[in-house]
C-alpha positions in Angstrom: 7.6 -77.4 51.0 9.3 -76.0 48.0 7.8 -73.7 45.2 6.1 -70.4 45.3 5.5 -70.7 49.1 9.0 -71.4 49.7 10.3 -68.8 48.0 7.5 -66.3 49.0 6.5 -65.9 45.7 3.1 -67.4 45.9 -0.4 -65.4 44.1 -3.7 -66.4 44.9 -4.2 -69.3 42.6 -0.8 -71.1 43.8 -1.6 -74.3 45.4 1.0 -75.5 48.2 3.8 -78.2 46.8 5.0 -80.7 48.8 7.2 -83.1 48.2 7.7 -86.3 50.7 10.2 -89.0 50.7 9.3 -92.0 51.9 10.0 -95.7 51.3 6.6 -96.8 53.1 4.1 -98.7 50.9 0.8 -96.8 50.0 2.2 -93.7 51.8 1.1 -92.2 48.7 -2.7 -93.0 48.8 -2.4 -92.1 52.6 -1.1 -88.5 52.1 -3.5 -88.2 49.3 -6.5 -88.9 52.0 -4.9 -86.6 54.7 -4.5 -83.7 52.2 -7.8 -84.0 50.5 -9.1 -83.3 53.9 -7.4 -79.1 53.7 -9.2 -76.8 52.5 -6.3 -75.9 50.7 -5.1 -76.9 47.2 -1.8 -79.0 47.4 0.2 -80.7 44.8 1.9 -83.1 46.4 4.9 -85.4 45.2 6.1 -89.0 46.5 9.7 -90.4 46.0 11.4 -92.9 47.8 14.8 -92.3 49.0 16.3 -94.0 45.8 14.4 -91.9 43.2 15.4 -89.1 45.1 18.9 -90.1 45.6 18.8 -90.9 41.6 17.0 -87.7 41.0 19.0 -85.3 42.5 22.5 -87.1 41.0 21.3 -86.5 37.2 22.6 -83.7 35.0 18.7 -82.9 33.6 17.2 -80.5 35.9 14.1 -81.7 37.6 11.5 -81.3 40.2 14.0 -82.7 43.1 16.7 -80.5 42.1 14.5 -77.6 41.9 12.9 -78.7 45.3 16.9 -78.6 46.5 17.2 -74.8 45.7 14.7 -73.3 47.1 12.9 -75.5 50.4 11.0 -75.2 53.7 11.6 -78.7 56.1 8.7 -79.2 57.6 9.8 -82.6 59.2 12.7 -85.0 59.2 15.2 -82.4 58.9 18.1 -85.2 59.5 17.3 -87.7 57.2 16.9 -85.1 54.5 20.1 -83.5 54.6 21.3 -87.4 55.2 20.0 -88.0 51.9 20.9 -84.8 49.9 24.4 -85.2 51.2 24.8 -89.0 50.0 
């Protein structure tokens, strides 16, 4: 979770970003299908572990850096701070 809810700083018309690492084929079509199903509005963001890896090694700020600042883990604590740390 990163963002306006992560940083408490959400209004009424903030939807709920999420951002999900994974190297799993299609895991973004299935998250798509599992979120459509809240009846909340989510923006959510896929990378595998290289884009973020590649991502949050560049000098040109972007969402993953931005994502790095200011976060809520919600699952796979480990493997996050794996990957941030590498």
């Amino acid at each position: 979770l990163f963002g306006s809810y992560a940083k408490s700083k959400q209004t009424k018309t903030s939807d709920i970003d999420l951002m999900f690492i994974s190297n799993e084929e299609d895991f973004e079509s299935k998250i798509s299908d599992i979120l459509s199903l809240l009846p909340l509005k989510t923006h959510a963001l896929v990378f595998t572990e290289e884009e973020f890896t590649r991502m949050k090694d560049t000098k040109k700020s972007n969402v993953i850096q931005e994502a790095i600042e200011s976060n809520i883990i919600l699952y796979g604590i480990e493997a996050y701070y794996w990957l941030k740390n590498a």
